[in-house]
PyMOL commands that place a pseudoatom at each C-alpha (Angstrom):
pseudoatom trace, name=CA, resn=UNK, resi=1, chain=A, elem=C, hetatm=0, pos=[2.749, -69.588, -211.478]
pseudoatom trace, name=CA, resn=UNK, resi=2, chain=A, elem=C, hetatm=0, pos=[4.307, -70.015, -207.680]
pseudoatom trace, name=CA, resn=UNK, resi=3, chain=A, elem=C, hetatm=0, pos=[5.394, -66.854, -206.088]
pseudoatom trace, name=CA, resn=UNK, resi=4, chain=A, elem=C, hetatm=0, pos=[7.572, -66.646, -203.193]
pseudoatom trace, name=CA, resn=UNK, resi=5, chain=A, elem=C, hetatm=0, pos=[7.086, -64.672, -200.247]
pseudoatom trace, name=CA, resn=UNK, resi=6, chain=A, elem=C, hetatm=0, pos=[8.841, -63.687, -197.237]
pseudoatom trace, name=CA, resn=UNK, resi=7, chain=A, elem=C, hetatm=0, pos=[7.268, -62.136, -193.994]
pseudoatom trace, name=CA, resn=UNK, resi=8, chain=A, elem=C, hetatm=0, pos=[9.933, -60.071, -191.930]
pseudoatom trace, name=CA, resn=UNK, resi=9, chain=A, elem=C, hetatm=0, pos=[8.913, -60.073, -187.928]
pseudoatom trace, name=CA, resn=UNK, resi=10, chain=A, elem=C, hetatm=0, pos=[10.498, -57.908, -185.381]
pseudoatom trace, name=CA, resn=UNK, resi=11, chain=A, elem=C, hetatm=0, pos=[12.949, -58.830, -183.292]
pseudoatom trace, name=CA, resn=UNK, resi=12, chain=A, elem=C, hetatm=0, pos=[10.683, -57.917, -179.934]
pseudoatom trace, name=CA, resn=UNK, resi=13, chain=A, elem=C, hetatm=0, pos=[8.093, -60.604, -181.326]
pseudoatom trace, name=CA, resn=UNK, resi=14, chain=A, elem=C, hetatm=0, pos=[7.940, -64.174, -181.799]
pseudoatom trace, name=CA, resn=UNK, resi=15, chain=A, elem=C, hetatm=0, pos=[5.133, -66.525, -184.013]
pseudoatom trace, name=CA, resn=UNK, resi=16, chain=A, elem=C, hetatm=0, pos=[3.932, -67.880, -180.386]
pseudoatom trace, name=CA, resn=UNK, resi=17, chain=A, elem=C, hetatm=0, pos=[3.156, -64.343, -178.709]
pseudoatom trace, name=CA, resn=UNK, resi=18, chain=A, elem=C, hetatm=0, pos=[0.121, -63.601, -180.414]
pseudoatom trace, name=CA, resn=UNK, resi=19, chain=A, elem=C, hetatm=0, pos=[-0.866, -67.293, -180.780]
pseudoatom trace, name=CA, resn=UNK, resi=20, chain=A, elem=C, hetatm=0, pos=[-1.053, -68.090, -177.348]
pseudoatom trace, name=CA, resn=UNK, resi=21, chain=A, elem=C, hetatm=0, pos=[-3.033, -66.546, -174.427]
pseudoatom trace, name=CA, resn=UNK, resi=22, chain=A, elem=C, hetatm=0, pos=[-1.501, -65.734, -171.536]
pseudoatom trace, name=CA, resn=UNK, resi=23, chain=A, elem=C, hetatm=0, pos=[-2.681, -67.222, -168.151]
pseudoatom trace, name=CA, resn=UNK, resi=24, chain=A, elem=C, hetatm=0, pos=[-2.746, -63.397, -166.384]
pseudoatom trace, name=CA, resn=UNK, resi=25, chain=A, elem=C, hetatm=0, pos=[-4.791, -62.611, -169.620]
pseudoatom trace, name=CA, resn=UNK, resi=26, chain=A, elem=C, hetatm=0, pos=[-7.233, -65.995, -168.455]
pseudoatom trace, name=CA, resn=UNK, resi=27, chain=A, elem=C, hetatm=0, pos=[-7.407, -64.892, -164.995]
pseudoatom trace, name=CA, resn=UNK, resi=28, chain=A, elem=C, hetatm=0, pos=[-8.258, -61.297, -165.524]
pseudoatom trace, name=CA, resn=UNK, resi=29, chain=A, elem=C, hetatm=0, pos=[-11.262, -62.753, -167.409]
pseudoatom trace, name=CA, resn=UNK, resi=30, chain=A, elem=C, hetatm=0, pos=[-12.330, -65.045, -165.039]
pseudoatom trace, name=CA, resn=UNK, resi=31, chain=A, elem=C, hetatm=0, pos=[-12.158, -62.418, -162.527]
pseudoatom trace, name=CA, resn=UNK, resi=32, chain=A, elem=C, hetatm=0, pos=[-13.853, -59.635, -164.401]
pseudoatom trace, name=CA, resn=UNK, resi=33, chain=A, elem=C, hetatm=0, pos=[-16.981, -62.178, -165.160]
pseudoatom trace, name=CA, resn=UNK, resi=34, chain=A, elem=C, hetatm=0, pos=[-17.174, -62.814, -161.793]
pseudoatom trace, name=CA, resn=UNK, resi=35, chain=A, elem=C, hetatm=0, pos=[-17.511, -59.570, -160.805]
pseudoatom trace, name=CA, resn=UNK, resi=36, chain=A, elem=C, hetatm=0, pos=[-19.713, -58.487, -163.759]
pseudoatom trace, name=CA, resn=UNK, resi=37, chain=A, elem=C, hetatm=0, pos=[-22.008, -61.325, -161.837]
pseudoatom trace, name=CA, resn=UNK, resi=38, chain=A, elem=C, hetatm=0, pos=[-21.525, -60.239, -158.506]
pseudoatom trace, name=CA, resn=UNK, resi=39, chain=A, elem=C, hetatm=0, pos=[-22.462, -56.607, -159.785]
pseudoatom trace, name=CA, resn=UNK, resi=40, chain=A, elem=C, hetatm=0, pos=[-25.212, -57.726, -161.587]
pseudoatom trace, name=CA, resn=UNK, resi=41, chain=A, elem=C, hetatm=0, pos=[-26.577, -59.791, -158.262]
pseudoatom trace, name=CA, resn=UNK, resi=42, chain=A, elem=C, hetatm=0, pos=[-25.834, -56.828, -156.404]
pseudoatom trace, name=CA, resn=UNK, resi=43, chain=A, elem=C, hetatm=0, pos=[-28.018, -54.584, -158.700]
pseudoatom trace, name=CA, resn=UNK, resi=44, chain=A, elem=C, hetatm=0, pos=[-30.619, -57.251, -158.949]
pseudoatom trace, name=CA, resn=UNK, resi=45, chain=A, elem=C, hetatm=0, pos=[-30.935, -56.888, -155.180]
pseudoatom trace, name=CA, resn=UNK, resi=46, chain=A, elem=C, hetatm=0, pos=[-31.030, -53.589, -154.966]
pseudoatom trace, name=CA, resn=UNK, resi=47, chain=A, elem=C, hetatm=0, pos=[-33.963, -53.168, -156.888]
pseudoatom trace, name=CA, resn=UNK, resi=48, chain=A, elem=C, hetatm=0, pos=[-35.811, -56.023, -155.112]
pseudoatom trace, name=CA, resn=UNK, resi=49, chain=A, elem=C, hetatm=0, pos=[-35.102, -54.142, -151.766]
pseudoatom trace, name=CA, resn=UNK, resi=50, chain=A, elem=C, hetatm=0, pos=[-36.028, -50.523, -153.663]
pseudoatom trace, name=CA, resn=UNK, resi=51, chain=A, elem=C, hetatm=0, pos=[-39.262, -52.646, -154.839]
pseudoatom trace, name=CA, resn=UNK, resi=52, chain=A, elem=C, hetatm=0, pos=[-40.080, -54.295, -151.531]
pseudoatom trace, name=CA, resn=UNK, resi=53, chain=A, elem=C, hetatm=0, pos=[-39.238, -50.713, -149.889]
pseudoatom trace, name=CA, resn=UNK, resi=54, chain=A, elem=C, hetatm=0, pos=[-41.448, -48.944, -152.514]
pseudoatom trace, name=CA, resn=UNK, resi=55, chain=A, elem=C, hetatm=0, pos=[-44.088, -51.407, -151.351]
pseudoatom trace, name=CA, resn=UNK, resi=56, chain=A, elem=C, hetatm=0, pos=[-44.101, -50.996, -148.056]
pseudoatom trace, name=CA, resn=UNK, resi=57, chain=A, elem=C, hetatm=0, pos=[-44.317, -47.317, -148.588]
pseudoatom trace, name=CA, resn=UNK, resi=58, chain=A, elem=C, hetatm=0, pos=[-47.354, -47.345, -150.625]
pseudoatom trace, name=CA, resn=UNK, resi=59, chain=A, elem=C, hetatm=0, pos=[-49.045, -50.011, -148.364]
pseudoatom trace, name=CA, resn=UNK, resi=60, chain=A, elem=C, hetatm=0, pos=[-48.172, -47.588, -145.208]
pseudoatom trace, name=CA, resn=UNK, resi=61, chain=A, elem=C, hetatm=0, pos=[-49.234, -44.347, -146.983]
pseudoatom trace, name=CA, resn=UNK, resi=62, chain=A, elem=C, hetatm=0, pos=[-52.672, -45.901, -147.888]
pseudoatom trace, name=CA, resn=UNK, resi=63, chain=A, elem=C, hetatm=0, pos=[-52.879, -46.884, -144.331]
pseudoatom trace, name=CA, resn=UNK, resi=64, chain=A, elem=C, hetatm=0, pos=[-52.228, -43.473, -143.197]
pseudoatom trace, name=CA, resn=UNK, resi=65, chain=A, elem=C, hetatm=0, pos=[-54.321, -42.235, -145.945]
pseudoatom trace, name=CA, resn=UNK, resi=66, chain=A, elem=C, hetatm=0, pos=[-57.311, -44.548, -144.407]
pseudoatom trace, name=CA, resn=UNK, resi=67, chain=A, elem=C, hetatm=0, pos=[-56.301, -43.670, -140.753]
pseudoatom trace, name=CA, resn=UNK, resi=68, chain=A, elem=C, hetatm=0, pos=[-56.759, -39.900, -141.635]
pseudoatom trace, name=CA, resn=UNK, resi=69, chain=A, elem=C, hetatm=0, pos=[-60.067, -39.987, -143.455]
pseudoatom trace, name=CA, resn=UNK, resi=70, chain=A, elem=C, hetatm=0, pos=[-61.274, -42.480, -140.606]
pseudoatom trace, name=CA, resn=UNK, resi=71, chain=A, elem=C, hetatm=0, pos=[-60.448, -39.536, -138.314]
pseudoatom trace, name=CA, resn=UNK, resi=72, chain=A, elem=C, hetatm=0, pos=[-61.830, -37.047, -140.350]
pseudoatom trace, name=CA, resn=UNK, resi=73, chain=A, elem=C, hetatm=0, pos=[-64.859, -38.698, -140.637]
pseudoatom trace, name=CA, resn=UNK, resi=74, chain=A, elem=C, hetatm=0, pos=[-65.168, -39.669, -136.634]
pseudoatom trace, name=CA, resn=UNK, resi=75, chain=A, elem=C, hetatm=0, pos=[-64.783, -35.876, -136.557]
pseudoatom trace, name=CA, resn=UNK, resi=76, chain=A, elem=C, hetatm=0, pos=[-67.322, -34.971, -138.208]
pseudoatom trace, name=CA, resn=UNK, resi=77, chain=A, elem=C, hetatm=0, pos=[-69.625, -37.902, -137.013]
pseudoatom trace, name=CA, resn=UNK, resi=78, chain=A, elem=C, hetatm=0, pos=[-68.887, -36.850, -133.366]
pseudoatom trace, name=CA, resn=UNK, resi=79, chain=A, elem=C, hetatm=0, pos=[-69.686, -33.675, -133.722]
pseudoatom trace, name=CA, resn=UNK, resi=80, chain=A, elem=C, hetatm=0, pos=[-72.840, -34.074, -136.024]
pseudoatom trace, name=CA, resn=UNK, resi=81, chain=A, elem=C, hetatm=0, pos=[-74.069, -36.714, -132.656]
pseudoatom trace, name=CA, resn=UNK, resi=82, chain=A, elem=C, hetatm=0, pos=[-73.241, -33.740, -130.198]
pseudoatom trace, name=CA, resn=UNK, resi=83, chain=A, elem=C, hetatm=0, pos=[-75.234, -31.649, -132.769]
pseudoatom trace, name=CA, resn=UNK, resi=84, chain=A, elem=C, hetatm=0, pos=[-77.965, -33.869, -132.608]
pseudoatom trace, name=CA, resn=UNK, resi=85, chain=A, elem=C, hetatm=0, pos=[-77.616, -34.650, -128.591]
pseudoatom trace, name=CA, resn=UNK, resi=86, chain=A, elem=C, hetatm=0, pos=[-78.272, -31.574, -128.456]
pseudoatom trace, name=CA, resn=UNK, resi=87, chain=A, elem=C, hetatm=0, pos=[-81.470, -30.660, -130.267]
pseudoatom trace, name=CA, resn=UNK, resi=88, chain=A, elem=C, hetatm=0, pos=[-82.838, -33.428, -128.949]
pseudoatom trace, name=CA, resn=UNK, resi=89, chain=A, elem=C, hetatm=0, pos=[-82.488, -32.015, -125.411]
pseudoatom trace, name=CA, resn=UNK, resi=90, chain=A, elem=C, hetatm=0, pos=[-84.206, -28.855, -126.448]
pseudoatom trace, name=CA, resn=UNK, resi=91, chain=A, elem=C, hetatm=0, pos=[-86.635, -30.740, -127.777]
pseudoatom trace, name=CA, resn=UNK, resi=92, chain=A, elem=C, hetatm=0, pos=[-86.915, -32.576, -124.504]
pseudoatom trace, name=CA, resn=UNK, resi=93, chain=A, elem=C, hetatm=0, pos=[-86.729, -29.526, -122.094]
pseudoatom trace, name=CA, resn=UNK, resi=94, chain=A, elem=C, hetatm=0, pos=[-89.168, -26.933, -124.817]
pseudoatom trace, name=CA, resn=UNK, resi=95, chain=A, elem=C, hetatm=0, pos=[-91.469, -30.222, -124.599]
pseudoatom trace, name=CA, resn=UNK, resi=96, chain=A, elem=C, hetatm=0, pos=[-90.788, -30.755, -120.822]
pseudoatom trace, name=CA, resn=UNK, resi=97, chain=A, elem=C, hetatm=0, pos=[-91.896, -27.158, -120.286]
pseudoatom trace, name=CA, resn=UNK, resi=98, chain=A, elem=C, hetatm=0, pos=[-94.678, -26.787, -122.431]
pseudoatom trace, name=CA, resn=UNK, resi=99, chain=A, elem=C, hetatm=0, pos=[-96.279, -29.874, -120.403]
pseudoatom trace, name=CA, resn=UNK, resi=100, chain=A, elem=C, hetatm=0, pos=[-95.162, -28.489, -117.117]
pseudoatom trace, name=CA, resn=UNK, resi=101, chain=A, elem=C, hetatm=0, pos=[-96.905, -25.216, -118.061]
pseudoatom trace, name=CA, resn=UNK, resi=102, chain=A, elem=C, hetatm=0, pos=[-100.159, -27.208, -119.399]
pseudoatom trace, name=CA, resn=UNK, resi=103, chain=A, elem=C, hetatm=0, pos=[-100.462, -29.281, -116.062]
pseudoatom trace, name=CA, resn=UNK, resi=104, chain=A, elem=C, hetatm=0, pos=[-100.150, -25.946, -113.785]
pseudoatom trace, name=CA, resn=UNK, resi=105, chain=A, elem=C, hetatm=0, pos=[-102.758, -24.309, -115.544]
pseudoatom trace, name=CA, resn=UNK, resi=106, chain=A, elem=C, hetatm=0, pos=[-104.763, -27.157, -115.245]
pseudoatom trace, name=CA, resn=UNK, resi=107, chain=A, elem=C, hetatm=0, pos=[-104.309, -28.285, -111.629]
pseudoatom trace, name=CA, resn=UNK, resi=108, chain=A, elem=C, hetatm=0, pos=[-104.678, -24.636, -110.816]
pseudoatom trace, name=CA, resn=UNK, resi=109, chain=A, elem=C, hetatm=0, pos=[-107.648, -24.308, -112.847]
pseudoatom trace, name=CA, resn=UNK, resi=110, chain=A, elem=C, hetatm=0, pos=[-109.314, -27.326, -110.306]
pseudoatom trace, name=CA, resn=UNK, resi=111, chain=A, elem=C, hetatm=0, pos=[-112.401, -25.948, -108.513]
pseudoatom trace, name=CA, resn=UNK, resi=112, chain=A, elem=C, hetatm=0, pos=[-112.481, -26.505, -104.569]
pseudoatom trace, name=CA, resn=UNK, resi=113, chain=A, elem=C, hetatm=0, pos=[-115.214, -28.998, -105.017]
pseudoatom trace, name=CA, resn=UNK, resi=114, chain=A, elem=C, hetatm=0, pos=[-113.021, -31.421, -106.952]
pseudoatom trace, name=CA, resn=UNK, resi=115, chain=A, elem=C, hetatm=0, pos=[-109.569, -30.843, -104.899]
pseudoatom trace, name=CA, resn=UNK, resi=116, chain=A, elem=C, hetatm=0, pos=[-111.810, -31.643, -102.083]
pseudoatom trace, name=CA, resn=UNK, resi=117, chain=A, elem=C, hetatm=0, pos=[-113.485, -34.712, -103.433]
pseudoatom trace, name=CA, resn=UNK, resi=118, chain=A, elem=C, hetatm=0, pos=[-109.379, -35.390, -104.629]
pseudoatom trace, name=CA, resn=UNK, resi=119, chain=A, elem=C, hetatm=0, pos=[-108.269, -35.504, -101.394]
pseudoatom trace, name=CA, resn=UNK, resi=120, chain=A, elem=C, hetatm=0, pos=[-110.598, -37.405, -99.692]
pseudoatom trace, name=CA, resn=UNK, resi=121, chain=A, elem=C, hetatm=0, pos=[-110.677, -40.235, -102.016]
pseudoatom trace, name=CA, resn=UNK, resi=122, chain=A, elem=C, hetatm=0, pos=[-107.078, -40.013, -100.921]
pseudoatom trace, name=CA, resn=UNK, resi=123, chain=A, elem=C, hetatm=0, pos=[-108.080, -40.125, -97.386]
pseudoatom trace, name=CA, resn=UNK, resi=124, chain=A, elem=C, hetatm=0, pos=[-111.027, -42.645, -98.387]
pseudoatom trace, name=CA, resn=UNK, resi=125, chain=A, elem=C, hetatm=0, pos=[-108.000, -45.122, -99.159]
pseudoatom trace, name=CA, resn=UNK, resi=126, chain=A, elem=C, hetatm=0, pos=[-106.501, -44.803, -95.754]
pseudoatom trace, name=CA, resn=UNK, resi=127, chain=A, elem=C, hetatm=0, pos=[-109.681, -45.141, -93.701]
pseudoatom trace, name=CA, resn=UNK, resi=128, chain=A, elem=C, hetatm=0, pos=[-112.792, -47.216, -94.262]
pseudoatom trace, name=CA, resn=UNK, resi=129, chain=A, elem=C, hetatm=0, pos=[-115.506, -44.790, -94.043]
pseudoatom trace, name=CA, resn=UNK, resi=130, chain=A, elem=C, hetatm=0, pos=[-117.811, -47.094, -91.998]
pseudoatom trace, name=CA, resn=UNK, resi=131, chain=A, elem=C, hetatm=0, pos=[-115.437, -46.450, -89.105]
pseudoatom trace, name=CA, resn=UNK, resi=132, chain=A, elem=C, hetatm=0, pos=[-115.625, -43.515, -87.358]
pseudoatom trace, name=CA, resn=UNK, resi=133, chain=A, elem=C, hetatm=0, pos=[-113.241, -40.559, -87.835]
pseudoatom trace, name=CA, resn=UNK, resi=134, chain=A, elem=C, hetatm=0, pos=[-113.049, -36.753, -87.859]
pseudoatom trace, name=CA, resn=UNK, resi=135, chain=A, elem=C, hetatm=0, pos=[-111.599, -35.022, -90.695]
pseudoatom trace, name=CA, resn=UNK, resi=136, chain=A, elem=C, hetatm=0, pos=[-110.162, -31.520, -89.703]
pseudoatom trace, name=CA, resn=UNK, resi=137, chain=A, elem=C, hetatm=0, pos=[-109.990, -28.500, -92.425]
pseudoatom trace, name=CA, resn=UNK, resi=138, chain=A, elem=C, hetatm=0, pos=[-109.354, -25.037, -92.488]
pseudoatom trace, name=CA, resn=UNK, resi=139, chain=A, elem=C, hetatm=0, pos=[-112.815, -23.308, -92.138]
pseudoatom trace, name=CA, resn=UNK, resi=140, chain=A, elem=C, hetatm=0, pos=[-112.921, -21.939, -95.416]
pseudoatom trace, name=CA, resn=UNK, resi=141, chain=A, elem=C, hetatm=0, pos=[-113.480, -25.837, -96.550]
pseudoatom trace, name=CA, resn=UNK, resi=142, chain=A, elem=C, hetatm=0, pos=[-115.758, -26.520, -94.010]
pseudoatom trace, name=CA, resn=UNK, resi=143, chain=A, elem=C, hetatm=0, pos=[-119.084, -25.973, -95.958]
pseudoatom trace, name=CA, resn=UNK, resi=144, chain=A, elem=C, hetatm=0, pos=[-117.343, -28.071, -99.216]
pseudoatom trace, name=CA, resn=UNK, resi=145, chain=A, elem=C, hetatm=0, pos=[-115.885, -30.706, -97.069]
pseudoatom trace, name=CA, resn=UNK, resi=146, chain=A, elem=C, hetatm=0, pos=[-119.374, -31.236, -94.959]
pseudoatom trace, name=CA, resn=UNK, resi=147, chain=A, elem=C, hetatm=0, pos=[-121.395, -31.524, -98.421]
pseudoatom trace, name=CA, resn=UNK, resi=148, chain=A, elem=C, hetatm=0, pos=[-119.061, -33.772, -99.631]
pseudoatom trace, name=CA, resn=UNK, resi=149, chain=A, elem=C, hetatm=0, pos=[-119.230, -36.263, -96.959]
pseudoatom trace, name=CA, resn=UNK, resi=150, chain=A, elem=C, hetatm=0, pos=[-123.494, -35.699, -96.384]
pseudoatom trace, name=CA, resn=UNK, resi=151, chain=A, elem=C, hetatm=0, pos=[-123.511, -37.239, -100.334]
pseudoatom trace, name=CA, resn=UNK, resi=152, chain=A, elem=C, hetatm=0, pos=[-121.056, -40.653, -99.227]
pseudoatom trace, name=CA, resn=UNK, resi=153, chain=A, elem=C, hetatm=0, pos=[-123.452, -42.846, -97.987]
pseudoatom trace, name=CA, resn=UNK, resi=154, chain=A, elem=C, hetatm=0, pos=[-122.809, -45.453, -94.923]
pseudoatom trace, name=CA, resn=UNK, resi=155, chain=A, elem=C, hetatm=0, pos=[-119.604, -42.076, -93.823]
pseudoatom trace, name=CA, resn=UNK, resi=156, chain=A, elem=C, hetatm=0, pos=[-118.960, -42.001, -90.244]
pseudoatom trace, name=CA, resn=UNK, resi=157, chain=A, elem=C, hetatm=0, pos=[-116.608, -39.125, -90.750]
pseudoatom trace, name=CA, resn=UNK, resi=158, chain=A, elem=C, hetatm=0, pos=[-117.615, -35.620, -88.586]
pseudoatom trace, name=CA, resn=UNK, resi=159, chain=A, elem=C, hetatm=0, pos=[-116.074, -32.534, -89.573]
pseudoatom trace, name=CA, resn=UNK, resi=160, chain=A, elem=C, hetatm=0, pos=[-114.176, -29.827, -87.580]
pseudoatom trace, name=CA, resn=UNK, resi=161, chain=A, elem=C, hetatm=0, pos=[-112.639, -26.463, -88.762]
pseudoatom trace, name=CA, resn=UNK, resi=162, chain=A, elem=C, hetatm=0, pos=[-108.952, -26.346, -88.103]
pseudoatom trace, name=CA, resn=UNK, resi=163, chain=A, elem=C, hetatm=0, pos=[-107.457, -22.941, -88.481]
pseudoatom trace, name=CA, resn=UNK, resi=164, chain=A, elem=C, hetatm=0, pos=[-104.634, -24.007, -88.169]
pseudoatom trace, name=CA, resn=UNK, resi=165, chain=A, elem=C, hetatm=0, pos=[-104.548, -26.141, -91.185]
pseudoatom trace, name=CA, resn=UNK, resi=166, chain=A, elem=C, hetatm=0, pos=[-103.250, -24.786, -94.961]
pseudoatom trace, name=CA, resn=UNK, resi=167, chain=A, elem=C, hetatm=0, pos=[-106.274, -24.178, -96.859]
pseudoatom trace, name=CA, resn=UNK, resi=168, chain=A, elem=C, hetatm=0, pos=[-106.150, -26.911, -99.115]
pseudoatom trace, name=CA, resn=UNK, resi=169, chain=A, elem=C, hetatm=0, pos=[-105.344, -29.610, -96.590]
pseudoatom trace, name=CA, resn=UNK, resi=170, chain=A, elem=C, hetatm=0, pos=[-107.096, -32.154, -94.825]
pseudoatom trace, name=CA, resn=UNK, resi=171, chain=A, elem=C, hetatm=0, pos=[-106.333, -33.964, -91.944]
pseudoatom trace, name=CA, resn=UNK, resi=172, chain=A, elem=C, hetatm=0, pos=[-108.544, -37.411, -90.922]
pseudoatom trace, name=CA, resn=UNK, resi=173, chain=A, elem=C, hetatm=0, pos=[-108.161, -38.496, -87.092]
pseudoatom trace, name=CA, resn=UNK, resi=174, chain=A, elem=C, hetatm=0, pos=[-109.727, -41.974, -86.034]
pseudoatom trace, name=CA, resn=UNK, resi=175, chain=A, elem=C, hetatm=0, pos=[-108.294, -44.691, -83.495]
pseudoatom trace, name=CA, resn=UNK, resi=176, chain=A, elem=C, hetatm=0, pos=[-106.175, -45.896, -86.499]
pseudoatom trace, name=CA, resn=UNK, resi=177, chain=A, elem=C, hetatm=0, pos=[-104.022, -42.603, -86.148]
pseudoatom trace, name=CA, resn=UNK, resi=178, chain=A, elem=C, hetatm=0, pos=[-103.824, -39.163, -88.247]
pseudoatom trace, name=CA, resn=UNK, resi=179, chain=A, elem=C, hetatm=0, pos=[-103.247, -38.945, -92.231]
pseudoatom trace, name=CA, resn=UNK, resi=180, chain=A, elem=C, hetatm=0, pos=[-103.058, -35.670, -93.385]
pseudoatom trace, name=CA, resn=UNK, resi=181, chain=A, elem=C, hetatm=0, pos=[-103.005, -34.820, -96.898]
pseudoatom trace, name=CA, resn=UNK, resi=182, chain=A, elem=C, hetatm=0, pos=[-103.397, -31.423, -99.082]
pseudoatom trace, name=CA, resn=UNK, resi=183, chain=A, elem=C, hetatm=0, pos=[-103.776, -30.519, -102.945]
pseudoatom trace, name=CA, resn=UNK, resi=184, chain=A, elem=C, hetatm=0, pos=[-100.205, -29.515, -103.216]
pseudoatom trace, name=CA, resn=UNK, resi=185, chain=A, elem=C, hetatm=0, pos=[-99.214, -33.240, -101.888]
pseudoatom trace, name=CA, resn=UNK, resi=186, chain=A, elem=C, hetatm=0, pos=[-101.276, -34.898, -104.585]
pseudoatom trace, name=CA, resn=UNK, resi=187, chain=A, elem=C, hetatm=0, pos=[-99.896, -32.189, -107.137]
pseudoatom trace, name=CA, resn=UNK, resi=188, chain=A, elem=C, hetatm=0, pos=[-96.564, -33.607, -106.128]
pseudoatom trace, name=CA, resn=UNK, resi=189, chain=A, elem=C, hetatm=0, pos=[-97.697, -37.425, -106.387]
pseudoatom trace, name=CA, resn=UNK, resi=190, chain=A, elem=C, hetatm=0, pos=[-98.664, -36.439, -110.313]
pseudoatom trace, name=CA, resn=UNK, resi=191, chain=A, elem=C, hetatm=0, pos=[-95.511, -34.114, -110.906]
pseudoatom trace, name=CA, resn=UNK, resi=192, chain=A, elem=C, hetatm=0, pos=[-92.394, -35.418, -108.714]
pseudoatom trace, name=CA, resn=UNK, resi=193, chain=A, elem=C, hetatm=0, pos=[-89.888, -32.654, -107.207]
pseudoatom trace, name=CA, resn=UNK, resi=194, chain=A, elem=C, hetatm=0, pos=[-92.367, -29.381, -108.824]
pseudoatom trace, name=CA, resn=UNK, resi=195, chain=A, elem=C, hetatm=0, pos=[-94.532, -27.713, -107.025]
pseudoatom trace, name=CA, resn=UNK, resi=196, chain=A, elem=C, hetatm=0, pos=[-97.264, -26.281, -109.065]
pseudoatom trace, name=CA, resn=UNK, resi=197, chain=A, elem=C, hetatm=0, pos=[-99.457, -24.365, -107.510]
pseudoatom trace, name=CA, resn=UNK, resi=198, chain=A, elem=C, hetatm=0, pos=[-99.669, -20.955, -108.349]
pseudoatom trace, name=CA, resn=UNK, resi=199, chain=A, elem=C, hetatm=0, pos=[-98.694, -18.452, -106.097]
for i in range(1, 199): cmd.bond("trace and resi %d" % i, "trace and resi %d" % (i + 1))
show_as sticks, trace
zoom trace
């Protein structure tokens, strides 16, 4: 069975307005895609440049983080070397003095007899002894000095008291010229800038 129907419409509207889409309506669209893209690029590369930023943070704070254990531990390396710089030159000088001390007591320990035969081997080096010489002491060597030399065979060396001489010194004259030499000169030739004779 057919029914009929009618469909009242106000008088503000027609069948087109809600058919057709307006061109503002179009545009509005087009324009709010566009700048839903442009915001999205926008975002897109803000977070690239927060990423790349967030990098370069990280990468610089482990570089700093390196830098400052590097100069922690050049800290303590430096002064663990000055640490052991310096033992070592206790070591040195304790050492340096113990030896010092040693040699003293053992140059000074040196009977006449040897200083003497010291000395003029000394002497002996300068001179031939088949040449003729005089070797001058103080006269409290005299006796030593004139045993020595009776016991070198082929010696043309005489011997003379000097006075005037230290008492471990001797002095050997010949045509050649004078060379004068004491204990406390070969004490220096074994130990360089110390004098180490007792006093």
């Amino acid at each position: 069975m057919l029914t009929r129907r009618s469909l009242t419409l106000s008088r503000h509207q027609t069948p087109l307005d809600s058919a057709v889409v307006r061109r503002e309506a179009l545009e509005q669209r087009v324009q709010a895609d566009q700048l839903l893209e442009q915001a999205e690029q926008r975002a897109q590369s803000i977070i690239r440049d927060a990423q790349d930023t967030a990098q370069t943070l990280r990468q610089h704070a482990a570089e700093e983080a390196r830098a400052e254990v590097w100069r922690q531990a050049e800290g303590v390396l430096g002064a663990w070397q000055q640490q052991r710089e310096a033992m070592w030159e206790a070591i040195i000088e304790h050492a340096d003095g113990v030896l010092q001390r040693a040699l003293q007591q053992l140059l000074g320990e040196v009977p006449d007899s040897a200083r003497i035969q010291g000395v003029l081997r000394q002497l002996a080096a300068c001179q031939r002894h088949d040449e003729a010489a005089v070797v001058h002491c103080h006269p409290d060597w005299l006796d030593r000095v004139s045993a020595r030399l009776a016991s070198t065979q082929d010696c043309q060396w005489s011997v003379r008291a000097d006075p005037l001489l230290a008492s471990d010194t001797l002095c050997l004259r010949s045509d050649q010229g004078s060379f004068v030499l004491g204990w406390q000169a070969l004490e220096r030739v074994v130990w360089p800038g110390e004098n180490l004779t007792p006093h």
